[in-house]
DSSP file (Angstrom, degrees, kcal/mol; ACC not computed):
  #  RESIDUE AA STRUCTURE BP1 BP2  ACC     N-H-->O    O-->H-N    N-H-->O    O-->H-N    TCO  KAPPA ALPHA  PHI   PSI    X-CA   Y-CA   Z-CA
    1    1 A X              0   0    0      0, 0.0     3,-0.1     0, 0.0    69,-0.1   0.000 360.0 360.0 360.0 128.3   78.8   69.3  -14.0
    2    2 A X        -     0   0    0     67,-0.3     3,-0.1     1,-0.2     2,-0.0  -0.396 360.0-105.1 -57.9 142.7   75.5   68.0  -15.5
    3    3 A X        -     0   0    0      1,-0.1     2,-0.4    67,-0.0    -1,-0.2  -0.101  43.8 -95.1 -82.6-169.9   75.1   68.1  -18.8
    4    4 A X        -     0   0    0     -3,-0.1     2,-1.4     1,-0.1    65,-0.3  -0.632  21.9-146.1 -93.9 124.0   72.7   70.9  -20.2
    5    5 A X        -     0   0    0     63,-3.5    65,-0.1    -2,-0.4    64,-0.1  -0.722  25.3-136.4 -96.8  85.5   69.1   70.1  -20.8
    6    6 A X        -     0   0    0     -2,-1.4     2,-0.8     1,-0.1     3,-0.1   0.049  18.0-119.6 -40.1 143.2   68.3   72.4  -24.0
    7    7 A X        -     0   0    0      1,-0.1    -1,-0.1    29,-0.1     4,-0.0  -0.605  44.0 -87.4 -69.6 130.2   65.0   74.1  -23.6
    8    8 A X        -     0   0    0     -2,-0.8    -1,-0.1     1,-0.1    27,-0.1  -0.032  35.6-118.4 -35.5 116.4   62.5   72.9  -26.8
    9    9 A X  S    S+     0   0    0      1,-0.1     2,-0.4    -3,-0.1    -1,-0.1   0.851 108.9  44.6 -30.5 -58.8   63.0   75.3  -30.1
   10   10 A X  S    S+     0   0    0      0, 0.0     2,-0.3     0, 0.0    -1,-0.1  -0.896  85.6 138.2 -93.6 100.5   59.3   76.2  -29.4
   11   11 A X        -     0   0    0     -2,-0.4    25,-0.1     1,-0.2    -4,-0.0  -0.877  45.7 -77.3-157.5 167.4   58.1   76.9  -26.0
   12   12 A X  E     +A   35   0A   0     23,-0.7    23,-1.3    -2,-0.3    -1,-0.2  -0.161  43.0 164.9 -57.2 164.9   56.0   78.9  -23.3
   13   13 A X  E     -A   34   0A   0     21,-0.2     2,-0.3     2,-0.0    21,-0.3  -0.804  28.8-148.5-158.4 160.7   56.9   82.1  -21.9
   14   14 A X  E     -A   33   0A   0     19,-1.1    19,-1.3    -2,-0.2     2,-0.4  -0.907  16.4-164.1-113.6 158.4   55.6   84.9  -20.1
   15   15 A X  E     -A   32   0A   0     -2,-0.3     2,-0.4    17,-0.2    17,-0.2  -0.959  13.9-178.8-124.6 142.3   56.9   88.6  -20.6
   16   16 A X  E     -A   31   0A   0     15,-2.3    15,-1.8    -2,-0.4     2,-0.6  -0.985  30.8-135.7-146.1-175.1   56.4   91.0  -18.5
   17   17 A X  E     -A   30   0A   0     -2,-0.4    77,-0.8    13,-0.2    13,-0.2  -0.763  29.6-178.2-106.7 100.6   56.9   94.7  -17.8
   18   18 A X  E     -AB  29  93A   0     11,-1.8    11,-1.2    -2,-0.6     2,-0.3  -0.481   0.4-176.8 -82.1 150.2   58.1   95.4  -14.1
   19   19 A X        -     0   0    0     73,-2.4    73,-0.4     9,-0.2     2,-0.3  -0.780  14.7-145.6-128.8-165.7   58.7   98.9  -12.7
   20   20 A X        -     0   0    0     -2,-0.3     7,-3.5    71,-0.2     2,-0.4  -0.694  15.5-140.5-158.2 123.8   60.0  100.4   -9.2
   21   21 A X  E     +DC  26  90A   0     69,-1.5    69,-0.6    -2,-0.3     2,-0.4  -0.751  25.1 175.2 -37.6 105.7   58.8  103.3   -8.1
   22   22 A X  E >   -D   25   0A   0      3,-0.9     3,-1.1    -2,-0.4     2,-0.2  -0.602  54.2 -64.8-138.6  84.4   61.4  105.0   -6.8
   23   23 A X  T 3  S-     0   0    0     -2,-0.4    -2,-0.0     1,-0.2     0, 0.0  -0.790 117.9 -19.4  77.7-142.2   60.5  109.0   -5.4
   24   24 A X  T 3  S+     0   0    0     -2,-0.2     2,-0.5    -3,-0.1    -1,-0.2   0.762 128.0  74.8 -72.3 -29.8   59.6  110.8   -8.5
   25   25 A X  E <   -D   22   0A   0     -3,-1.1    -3,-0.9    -4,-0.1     2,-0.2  -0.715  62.2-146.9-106.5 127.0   61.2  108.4  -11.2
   26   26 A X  E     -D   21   0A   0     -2,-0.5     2,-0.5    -5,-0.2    -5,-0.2  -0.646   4.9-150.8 -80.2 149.7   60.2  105.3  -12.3
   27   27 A X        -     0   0    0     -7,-3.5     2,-0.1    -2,-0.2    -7,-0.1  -0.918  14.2-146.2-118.7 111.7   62.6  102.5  -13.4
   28   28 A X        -     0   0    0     -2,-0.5     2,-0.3    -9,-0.2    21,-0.3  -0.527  13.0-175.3 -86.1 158.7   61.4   99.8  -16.3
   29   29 A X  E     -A   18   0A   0    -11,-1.2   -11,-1.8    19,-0.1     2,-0.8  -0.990  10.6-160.8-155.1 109.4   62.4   96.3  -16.3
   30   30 A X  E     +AE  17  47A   0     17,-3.7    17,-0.5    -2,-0.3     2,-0.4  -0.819  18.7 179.8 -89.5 126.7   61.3   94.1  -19.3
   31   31 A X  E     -AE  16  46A   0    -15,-1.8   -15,-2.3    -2,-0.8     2,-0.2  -0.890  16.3-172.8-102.0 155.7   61.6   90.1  -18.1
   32   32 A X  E     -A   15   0A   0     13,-0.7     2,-0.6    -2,-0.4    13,-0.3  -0.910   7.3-167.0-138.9 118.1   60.7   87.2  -20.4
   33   33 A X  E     -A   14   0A   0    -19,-1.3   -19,-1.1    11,-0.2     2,-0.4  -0.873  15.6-159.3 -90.9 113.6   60.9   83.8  -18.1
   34   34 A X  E     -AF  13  43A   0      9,-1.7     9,-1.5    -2,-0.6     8,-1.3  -0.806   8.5-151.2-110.1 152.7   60.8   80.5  -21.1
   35   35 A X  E     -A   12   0A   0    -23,-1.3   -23,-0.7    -2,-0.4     6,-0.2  -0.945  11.8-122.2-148.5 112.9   59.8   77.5  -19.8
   36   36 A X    >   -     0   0    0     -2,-0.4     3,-3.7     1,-0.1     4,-0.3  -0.165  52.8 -89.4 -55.9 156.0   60.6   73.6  -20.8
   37   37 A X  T 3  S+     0   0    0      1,-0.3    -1,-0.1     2,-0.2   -30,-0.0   0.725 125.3  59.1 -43.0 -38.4   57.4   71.5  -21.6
   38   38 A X  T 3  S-     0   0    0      1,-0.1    -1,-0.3    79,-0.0    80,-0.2   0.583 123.9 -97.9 -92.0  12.2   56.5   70.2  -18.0
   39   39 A X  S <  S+     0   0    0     -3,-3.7    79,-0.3    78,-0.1    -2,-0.2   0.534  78.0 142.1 106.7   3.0   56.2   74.2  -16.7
   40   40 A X        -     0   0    0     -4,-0.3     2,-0.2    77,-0.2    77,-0.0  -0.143  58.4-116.8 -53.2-169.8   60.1   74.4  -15.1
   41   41 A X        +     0   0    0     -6,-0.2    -6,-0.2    75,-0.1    32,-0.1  -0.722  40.2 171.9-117.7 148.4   61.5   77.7  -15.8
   42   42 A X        +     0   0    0     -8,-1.3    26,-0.7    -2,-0.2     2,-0.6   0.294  54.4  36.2-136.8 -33.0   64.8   77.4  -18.1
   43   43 A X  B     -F   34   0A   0     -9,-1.5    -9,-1.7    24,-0.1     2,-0.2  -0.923  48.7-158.6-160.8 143.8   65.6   81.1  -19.0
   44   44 A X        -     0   0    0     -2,-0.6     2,-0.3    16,-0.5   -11,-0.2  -0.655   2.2-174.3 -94.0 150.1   65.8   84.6  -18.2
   45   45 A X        -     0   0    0    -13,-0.3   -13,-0.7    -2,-0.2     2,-0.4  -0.994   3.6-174.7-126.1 145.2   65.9   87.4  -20.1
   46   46 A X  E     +E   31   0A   0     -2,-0.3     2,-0.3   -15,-0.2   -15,-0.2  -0.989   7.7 179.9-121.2 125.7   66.5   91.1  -18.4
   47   47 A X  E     +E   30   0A   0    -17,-0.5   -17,-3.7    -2,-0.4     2,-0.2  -0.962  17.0 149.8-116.9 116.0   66.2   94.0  -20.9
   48   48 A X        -     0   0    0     -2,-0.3   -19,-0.1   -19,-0.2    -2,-0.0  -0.713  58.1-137.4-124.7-172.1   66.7   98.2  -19.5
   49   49 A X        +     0   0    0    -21,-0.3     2,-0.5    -2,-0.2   -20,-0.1  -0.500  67.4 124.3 -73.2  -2.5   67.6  101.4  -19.7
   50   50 A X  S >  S-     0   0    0    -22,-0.2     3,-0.7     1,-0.1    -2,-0.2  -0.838  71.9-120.6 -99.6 144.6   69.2  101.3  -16.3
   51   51 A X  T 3  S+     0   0    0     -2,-0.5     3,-0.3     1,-0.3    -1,-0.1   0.525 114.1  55.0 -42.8 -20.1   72.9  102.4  -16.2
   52   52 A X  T >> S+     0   0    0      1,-0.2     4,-1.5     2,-0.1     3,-1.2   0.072  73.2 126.9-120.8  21.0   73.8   98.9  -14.8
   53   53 A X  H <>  +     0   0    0     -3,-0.7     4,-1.6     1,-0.3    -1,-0.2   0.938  65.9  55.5 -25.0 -63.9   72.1   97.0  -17.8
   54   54 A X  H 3> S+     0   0    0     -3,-0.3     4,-0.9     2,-0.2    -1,-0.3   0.551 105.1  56.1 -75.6 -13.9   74.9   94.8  -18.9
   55   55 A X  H X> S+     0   0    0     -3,-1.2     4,-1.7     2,-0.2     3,-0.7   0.914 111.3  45.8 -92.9 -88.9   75.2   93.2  -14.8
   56   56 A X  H 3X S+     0   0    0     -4,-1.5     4,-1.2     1,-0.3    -2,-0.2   0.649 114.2  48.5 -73.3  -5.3   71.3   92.2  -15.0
   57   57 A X  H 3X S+     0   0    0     -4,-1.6     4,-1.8     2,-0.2    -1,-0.3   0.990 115.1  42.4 -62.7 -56.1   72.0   90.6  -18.6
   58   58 A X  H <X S+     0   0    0     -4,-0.9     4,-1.8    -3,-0.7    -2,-0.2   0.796 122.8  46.8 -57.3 -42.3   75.3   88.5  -17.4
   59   59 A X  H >X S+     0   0    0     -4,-1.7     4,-4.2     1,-0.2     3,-1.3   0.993 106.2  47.3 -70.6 -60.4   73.2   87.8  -14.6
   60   60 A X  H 3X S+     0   0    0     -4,-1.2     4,-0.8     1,-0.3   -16,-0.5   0.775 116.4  51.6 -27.9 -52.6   70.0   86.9  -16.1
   61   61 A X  H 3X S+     0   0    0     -4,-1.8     4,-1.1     2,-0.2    -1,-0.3   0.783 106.7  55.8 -75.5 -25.5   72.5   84.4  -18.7
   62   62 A X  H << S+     0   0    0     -4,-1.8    -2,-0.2    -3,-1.3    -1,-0.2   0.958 104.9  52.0 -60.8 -53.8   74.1   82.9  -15.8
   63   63 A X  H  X S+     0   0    0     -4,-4.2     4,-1.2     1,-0.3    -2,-0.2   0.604 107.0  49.5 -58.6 -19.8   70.9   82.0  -14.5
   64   64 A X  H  X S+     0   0    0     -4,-0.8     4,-1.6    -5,-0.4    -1,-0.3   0.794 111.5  43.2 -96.9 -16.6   69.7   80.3  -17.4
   65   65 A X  H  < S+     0   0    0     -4,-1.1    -1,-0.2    -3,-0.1    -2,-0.1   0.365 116.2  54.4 -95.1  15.6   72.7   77.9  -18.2
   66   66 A X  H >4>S+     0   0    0    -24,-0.2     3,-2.9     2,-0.1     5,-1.2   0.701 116.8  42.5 -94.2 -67.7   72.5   77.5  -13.6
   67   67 A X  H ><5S+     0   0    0     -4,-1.2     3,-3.0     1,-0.3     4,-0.2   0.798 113.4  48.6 -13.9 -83.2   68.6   76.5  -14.8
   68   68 A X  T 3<5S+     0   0    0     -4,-1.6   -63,-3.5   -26,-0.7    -1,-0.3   0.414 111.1  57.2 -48.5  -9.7   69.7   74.2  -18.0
   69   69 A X  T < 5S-     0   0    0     -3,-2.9   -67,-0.3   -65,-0.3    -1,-0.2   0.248 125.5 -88.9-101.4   9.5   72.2   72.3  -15.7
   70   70 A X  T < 5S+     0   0    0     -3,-3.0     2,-0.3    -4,-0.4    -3,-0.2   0.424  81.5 129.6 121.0 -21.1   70.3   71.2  -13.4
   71   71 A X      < -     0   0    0     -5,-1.2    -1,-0.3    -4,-0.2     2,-0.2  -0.516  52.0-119.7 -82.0 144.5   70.0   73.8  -10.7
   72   72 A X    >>  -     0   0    0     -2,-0.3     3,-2.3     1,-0.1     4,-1.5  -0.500  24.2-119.8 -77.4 151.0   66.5   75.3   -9.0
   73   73 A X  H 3> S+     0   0    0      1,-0.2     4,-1.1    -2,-0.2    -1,-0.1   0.795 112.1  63.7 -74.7  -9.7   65.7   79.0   -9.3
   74   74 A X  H 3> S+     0   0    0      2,-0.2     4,-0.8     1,-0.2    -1,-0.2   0.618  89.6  64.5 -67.7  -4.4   65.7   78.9   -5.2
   75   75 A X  H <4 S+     0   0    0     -3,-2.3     4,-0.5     1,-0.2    -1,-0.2   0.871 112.1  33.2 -87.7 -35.1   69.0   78.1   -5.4
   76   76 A X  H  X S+     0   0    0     -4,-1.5     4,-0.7     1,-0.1    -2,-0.2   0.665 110.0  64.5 -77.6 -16.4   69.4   81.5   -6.9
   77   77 A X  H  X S+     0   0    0     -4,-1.1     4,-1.2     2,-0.2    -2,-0.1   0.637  86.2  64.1 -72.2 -27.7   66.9   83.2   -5.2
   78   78 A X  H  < S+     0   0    0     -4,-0.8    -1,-0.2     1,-0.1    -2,-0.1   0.682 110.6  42.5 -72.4 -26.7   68.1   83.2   -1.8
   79   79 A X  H  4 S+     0   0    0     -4,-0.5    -2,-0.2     1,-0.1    -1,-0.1   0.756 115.7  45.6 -80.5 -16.8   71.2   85.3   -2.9
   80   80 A X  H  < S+     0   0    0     -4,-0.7    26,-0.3    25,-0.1     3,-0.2   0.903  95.2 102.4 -95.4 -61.7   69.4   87.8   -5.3
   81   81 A X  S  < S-     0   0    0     -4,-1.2    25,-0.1     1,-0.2    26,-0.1   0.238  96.7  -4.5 -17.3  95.3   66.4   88.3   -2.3
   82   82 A X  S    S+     0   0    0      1,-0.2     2,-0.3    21,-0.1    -1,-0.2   0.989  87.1 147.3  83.7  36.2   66.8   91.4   -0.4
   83   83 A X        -     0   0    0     -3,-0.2    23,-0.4     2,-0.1    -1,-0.2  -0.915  36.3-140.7-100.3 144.6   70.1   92.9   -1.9
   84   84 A X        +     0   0    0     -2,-0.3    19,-0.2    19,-0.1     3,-0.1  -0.684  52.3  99.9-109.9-179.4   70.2   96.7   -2.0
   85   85 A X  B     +h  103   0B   0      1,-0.7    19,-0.6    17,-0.7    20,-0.4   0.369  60.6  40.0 116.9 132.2   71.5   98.6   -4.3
   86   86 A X  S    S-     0   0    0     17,-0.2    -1,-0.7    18,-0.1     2,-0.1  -0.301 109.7 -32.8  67.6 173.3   69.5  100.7   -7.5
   87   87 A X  S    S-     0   0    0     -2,-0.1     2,-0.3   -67,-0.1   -65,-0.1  -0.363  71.2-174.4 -77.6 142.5   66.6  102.3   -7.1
   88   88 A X        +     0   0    0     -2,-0.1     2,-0.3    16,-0.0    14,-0.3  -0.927  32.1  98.9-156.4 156.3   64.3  100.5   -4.5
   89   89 A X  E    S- G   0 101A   0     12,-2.3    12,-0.8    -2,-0.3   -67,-0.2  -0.912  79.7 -10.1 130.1 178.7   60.8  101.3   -3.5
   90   90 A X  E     -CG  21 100A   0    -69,-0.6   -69,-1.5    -2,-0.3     2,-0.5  -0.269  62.7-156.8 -75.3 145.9   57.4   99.7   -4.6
   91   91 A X  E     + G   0  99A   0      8,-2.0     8,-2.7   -71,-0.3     2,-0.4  -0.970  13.4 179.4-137.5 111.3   57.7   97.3   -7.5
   92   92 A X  E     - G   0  98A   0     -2,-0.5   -73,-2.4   -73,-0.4     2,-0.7  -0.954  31.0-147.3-140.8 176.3   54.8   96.3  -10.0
   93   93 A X  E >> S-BG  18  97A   0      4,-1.0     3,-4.8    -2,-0.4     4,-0.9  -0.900  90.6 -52.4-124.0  84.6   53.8   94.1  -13.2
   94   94 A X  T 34 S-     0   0    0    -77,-0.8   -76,-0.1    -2,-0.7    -1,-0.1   0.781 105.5 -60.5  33.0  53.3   51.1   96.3  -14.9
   95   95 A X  T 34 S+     0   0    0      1,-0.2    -1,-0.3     2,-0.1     3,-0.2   0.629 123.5 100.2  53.6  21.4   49.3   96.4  -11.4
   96   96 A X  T <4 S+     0   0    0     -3,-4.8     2,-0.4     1,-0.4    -1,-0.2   0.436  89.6  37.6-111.7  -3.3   48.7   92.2  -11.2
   97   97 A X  E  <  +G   93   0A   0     -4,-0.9    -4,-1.0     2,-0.0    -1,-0.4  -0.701  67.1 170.8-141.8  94.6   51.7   92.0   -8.9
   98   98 A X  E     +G   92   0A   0     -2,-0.4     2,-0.3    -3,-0.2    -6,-0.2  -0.858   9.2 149.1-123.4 173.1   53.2   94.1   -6.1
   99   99 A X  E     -G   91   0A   0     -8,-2.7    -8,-2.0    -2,-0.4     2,-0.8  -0.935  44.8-112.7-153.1 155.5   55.9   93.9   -3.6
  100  100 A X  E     -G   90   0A   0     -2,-0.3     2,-0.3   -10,-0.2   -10,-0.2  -0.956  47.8-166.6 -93.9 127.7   58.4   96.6   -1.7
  101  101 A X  E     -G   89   0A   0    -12,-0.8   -12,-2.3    -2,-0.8     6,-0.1  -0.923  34.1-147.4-129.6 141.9   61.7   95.7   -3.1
  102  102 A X  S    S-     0   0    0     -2,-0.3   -17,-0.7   -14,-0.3     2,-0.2   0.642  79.0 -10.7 -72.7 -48.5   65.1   96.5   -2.2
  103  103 A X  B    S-h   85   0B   0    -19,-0.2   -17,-0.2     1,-0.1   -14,-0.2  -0.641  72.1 -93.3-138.6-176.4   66.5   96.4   -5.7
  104  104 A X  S >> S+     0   0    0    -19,-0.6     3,-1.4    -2,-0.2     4,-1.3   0.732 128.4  60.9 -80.0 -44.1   66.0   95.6   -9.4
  105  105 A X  H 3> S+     0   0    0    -20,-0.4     4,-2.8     1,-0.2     3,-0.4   0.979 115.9  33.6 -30.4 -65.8   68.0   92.0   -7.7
  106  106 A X  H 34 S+     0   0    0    -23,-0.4     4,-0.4     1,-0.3    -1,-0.2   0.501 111.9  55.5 -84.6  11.1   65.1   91.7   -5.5
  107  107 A X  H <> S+     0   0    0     -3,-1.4     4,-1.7     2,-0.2    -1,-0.3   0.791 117.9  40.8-109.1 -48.4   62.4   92.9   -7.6
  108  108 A X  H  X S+     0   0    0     -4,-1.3     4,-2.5    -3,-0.4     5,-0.3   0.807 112.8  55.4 -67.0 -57.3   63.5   90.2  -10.1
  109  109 A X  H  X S+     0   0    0     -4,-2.8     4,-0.6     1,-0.2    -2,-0.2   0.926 111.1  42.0 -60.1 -57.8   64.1   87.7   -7.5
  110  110 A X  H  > S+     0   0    0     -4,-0.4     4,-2.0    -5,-0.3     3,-0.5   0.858 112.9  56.3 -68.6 -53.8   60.8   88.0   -6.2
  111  111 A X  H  < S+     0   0    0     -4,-1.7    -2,-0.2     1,-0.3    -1,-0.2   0.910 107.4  40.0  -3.5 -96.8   59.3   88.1   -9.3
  112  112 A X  H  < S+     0   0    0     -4,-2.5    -1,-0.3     2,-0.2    -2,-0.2   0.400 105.4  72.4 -67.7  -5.4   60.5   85.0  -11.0
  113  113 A X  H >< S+     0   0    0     -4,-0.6     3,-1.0    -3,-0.5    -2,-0.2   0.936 101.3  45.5 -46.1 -82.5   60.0   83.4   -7.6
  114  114 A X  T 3< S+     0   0    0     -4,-2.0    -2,-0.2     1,-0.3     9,-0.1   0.545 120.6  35.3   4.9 -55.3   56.4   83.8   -8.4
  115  115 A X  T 3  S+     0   0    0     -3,-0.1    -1,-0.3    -4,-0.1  -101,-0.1  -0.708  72.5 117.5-154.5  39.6   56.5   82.6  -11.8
  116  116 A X  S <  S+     0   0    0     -3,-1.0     2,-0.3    -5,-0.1   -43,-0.1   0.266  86.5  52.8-113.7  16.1   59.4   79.5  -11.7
  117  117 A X  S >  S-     0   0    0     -4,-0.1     2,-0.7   -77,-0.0     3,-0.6  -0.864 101.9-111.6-110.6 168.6   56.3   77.4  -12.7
  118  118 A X  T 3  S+     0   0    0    -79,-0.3     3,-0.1    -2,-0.3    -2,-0.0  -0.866 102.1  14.6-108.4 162.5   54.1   78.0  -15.4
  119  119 A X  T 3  S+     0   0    0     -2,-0.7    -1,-0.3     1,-0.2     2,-0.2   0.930  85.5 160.1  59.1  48.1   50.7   79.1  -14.4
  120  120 A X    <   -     0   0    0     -3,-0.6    -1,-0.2     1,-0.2    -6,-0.0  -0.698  48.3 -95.1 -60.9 145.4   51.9   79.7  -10.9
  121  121 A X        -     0   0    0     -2,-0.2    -1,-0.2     1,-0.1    -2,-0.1   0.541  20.0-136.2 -49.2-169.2   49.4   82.1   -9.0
  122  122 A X        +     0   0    0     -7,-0.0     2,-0.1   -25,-0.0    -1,-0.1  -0.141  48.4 152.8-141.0  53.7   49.9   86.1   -8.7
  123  123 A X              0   0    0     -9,-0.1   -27,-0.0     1,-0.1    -9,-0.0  -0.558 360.0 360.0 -87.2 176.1   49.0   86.4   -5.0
  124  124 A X              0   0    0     -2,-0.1    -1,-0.1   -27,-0.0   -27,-0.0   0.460 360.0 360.0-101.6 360.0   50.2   88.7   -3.5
């Protein structure tokens, strides 16, 4: 395994709030994306309120020590992309981003897809 390339104590991030629209009920999704000094992506954070919380944390941590070893977030992205399951339906970031999503997986996936630079665009 390649060793771990710590992120810098002090570094970017962006936070954002995602939802899915799903019917009547909306579902929130906090991310925070941290980012090493030349703009990679290094780490996830996932914080809800949806019943399956503790699967997008574990996930979310997996994906940052996959990051910190060496791995690209496409390498993860191609599995998360288009998974069902949760509530699925139209997906936004305080109206600068939307997409039809499948899941909170693919809503996430897509997401940080987006965003695995920093200052990567928000087209759509």
């Amino acid at each position: 395994m390649p060793e771990r390339e710590r992120l810098p104590a002090e570094r970017r991030a962006i936070n954002a709030r995602l939802t899915i629209v799903d019917g009547s009920q909306d579902y929130d999704y906090d991310l925070t994306a941290g980012y090493y000094d030349d703009g990679r992506i290094g780490e996830l954070f996932v914080r809800t309120r949806d019943p399956a919380a503790a699967v997008y944390d574990a996930m979310a941590m997996a994906i940052s020590i996959g990051l910190q070893h060496g791995a690209t977030f496409d390498s993860f992205r191609k599995h998360l992309e288009f998974q069902a399951g949760g509530p699925a339906g139209k997906a936004c970031d305080q109206g600068r981003w939307v997409s039809t999503v499948s899941s909170p997986l693919d809503m996430i996936a897509k997401w940080v897809g987006k965003h695995q630079k920093i200052g990567a665009t928000d087209e759509k």
